[in-house]
Backbone as a chain_set.jsonl record, in Angstrom:
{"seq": "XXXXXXXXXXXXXXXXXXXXXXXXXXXXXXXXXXXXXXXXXXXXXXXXXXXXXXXXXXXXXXXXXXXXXXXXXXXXXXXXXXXXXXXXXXXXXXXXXXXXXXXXXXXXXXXXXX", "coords": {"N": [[72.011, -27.095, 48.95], [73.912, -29.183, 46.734], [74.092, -32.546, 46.313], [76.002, -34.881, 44.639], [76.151, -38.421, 44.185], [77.461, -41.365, 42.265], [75.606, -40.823, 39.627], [73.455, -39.613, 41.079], [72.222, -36.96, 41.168], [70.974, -34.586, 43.811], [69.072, -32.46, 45.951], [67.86, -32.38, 48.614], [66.5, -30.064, 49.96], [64.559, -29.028, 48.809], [61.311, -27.551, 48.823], [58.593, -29.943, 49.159], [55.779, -31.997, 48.048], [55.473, -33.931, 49.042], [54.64, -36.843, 51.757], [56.364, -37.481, 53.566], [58.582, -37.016, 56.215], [61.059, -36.067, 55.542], [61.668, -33.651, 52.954], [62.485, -34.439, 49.352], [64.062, -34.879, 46.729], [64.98, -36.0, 43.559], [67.764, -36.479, 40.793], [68.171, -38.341, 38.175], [70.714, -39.07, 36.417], [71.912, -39.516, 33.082], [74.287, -40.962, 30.892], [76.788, -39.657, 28.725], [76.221, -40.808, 25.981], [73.035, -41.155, 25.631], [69.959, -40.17, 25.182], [67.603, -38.606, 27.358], [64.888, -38.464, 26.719], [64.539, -40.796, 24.312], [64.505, -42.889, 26.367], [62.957, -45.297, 27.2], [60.293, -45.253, 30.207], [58.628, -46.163, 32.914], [56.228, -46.359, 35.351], [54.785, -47.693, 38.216], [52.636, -48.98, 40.985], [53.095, -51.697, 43.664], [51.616, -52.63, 46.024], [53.078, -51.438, 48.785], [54.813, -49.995, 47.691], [56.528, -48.252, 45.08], [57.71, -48.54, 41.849], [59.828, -47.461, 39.756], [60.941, -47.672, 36.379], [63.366, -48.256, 34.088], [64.565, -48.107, 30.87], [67.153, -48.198, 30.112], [70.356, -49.375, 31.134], [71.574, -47.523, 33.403], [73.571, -45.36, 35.513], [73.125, -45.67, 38.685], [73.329, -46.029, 41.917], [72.358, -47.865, 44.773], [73.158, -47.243, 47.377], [73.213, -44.44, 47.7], [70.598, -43.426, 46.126], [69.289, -44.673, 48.953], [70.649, -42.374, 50.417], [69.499, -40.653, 49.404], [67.163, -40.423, 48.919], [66.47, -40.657, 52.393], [65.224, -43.581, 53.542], [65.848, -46.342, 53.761], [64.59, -48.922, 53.044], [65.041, -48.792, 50.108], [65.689, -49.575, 46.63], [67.981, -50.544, 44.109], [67.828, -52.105, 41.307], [69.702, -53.35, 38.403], [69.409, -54.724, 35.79], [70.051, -56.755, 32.1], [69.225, -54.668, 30.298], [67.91, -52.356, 31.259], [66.993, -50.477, 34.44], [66.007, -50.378, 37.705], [64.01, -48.746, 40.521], [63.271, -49.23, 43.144], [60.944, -47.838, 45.481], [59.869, -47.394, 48.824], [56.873, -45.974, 49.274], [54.116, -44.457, 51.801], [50.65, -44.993, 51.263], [48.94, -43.086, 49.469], [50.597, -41.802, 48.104], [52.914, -40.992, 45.865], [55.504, -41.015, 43.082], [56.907, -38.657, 40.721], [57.976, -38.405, 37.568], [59.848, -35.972, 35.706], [61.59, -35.545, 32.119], [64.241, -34.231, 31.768], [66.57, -32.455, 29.837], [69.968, -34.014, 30.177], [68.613, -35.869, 32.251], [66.57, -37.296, 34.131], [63.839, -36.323, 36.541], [62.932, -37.045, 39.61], [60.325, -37.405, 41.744], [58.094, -37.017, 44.988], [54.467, -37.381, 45.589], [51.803, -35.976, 47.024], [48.561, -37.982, 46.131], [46.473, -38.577, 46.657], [44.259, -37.824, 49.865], [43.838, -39.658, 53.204]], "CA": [[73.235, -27.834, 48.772], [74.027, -30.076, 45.916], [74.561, -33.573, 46.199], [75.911, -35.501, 43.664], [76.89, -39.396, 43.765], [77.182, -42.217, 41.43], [74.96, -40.69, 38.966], [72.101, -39.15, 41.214], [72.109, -35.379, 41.705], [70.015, -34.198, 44.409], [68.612, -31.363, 46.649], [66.936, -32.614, 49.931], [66.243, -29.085, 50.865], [63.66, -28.136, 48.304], [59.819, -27.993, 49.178], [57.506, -30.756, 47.837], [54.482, -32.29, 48.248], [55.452, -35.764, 49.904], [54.21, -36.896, 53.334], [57.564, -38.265, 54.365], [59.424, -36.155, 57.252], [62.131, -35.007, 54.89], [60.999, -33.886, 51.565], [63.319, -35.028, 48.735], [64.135, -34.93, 44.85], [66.505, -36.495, 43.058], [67.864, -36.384, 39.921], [69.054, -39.771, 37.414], [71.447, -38.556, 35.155], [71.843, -40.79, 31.643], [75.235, -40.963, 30.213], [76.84, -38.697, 27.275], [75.753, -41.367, 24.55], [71.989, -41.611, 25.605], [69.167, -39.078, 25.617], [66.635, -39.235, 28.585], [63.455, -38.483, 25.572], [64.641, -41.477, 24.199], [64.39, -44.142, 27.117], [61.528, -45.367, 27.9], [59.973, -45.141, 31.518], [57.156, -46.25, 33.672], [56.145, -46.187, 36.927], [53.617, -48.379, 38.671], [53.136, -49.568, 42.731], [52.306, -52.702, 43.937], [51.364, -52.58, 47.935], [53.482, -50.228, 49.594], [56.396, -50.081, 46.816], [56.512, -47.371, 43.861], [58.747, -48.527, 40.978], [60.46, -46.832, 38.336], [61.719, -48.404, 35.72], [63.735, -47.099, 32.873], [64.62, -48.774, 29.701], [68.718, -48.242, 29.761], [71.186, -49.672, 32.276], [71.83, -46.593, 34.057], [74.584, -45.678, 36.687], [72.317, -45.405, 39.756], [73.577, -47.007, 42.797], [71.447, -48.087, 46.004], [73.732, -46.504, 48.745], [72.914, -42.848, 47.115], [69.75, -43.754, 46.515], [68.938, -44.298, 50.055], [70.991, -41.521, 50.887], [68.454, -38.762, 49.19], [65.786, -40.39, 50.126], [65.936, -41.266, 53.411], [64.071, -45.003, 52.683], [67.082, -47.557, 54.049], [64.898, -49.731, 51.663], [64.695, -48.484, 48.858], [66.864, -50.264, 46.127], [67.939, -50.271, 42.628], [67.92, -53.326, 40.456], [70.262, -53.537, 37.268], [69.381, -55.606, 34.252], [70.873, -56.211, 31.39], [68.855, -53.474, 29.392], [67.07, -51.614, 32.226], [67.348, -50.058, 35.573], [64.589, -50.345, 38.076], [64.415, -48.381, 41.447], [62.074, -49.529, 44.192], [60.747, -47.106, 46.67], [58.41, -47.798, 49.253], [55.878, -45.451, 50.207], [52.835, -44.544, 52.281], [49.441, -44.876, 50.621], [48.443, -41.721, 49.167], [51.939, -40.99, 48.204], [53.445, -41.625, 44.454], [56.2, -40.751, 42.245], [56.481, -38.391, 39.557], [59.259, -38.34, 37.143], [60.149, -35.102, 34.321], [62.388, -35.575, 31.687], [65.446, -33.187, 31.031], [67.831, -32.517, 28.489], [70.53, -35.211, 30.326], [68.585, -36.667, 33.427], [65.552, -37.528, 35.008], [63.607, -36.003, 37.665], [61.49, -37.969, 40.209], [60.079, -36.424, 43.626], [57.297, -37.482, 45.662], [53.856, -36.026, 45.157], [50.771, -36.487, 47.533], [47.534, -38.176, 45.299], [44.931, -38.511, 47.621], [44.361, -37.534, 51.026], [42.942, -40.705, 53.681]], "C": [[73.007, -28.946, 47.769], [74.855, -31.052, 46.124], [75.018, -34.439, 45.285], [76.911, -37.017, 43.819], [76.461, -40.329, 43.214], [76.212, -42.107, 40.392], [73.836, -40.542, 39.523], [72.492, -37.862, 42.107], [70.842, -34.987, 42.624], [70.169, -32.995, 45.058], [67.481, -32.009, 47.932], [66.112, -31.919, 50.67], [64.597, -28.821, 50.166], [62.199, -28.404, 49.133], [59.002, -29.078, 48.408], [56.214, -31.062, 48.801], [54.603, -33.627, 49.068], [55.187, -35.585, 51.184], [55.224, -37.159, 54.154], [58.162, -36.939, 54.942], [60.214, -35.419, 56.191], [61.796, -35.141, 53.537], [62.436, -33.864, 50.692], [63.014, -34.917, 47.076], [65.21, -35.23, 44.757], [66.79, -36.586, 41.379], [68.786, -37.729, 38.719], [69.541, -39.002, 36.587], [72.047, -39.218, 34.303], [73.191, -39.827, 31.212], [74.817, -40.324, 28.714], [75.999, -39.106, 26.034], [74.019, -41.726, 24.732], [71.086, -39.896, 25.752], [67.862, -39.442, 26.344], [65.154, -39.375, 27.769], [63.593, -39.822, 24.746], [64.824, -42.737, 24.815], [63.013, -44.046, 27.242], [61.395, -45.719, 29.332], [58.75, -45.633, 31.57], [57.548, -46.596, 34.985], [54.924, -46.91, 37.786], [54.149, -48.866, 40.214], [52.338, -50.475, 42.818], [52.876, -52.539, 45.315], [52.335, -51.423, 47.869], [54.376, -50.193, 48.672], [55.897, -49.621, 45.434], [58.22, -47.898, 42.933], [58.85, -48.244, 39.565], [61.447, -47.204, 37.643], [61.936, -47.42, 34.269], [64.725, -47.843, 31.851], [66.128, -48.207, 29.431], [69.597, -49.05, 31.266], [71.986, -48.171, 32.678], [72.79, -46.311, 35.471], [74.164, -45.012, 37.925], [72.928, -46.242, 40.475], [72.594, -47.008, 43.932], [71.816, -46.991, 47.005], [73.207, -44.663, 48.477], [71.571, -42.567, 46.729], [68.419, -43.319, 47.678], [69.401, -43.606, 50.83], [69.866, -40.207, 50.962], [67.212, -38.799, 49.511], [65.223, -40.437, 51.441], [65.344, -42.287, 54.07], [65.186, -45.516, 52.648], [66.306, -48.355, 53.558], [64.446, -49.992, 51.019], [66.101, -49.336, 48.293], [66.784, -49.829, 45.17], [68.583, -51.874, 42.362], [68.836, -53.143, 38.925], [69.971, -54.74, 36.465], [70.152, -55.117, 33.092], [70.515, -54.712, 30.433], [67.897, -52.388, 30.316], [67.551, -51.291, 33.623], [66.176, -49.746, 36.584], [65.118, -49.616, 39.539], [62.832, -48.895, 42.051], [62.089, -48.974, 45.124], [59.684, -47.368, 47.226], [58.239, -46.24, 49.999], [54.576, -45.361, 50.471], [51.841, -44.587, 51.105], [49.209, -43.336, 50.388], [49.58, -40.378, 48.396], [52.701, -41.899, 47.063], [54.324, -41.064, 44.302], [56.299, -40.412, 41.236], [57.582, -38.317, 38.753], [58.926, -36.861, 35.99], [61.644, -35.648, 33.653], [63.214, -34.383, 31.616], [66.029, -33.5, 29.774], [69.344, -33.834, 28.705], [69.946, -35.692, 31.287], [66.844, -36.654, 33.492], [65.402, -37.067, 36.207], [62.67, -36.22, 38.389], [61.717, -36.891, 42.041], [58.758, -36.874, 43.999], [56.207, -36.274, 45.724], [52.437, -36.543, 46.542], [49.554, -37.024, 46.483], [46.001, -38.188, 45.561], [45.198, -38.814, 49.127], [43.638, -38.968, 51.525], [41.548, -40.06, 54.983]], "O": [[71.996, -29.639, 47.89], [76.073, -30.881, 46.176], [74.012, -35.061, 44.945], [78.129, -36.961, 43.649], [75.257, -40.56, 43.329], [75.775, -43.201, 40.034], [72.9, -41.091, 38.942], [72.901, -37.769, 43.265], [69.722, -35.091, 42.125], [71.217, -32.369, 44.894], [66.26, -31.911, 47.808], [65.333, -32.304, 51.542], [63.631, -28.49, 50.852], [62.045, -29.325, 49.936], [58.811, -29.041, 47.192], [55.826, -30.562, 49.857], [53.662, -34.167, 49.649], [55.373, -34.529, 51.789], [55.086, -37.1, 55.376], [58.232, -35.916, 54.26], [60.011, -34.22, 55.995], [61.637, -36.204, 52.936], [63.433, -33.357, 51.206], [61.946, -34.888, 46.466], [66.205, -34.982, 45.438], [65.772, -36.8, 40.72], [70.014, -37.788, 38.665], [68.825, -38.208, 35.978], [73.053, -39.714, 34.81], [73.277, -38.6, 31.166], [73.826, -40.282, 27.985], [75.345, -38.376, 25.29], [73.618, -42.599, 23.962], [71.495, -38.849, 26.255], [67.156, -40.395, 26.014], [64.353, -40.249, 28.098], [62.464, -40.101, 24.343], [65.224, -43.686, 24.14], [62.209, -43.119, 27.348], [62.268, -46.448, 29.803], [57.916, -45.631, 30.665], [58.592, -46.946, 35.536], [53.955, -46.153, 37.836], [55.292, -49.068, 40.626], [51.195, -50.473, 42.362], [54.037, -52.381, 45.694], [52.33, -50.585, 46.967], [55.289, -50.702, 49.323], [55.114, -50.263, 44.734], [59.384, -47.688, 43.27], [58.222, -48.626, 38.578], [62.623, -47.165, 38.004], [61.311, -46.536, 33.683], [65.821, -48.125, 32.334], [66.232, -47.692, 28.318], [69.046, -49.076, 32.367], [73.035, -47.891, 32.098], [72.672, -47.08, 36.425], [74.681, -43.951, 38.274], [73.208, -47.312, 39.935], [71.934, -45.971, 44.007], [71.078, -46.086, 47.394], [72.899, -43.923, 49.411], [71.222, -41.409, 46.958], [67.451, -42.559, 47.68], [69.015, -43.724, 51.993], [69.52, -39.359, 51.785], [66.417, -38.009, 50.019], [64.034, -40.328, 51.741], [64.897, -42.043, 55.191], [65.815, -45.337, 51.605], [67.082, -49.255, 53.239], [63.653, -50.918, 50.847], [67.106, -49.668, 48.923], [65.968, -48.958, 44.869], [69.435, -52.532, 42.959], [68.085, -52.483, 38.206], [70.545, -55.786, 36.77], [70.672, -54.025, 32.861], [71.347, -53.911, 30.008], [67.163, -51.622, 29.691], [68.572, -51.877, 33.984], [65.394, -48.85, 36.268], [66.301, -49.733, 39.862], [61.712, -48.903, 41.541], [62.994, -49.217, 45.921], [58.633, -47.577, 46.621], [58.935, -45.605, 50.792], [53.761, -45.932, 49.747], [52.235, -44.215, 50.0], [49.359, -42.522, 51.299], [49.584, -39.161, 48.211], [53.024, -43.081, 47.182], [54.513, -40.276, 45.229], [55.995, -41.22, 40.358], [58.529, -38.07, 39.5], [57.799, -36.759, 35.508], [62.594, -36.053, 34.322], [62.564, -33.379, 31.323], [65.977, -34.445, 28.988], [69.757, -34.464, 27.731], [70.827, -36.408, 31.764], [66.118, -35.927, 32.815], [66.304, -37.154, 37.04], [61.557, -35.772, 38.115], [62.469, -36.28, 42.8], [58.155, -37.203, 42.977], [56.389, -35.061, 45.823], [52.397, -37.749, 46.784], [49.545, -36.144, 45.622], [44.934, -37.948, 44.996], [45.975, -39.646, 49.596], [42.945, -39.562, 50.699], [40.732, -40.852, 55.456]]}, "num_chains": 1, "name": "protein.A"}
């Protein structure tokens, strides 16, 4: 089943690699006038909190968000030239993003076992 609000397409069902109860992907999708090879991204965690940041103001909202993930709190930050999402998870447990042709695609990967 396809979810789609406020600019994040998801699938909750698929299989992944994350440790969290319900595995999850989601998809950012960048407006007509931008191309996702042309933002810049990064991704770094400090303590328990993976954030992805992405070099456009992007129409990501929180509530949808923490809908696909499951992670009541997780957020998203708006600046004026950027869009940051903060997810917390377990140790051993990151965030990977692919680019598309209009969107971004982040999903949870295991990195090392404890």
């Amino acid at each position: 089943m396809l979810l789609h609000i406020c600019g994040i397409l998801a699938v909750s069902t698929e299989p992944s690699l994350a440790i969290s109860t319900k595995p999850y992907w989601f998809r950012i999708l960048v407006p007509n006038n931008l191309a996702p090879s042309q933002i810049g991204q990064a991704i770094f965690r400090e303590g328990n909190y993976e954030y992805i940041v992405l070099a456009a103001k992007l129409p990501v909202r929180k509530f949808a968000l923490r809908q696909v993930t499951g992670i009541p709190d997780a957020t998203v930050v708006h600046l004026p030239g950027a869009t940051v999402l903060q997810i917390p998870l377990p140790l051993g447990q990151d965030i990977i993003t692919t680019v598309g042709n209009s969107s971004f695609l982040a999903y949870p990967v295991v990195t090392h076992t404890h």
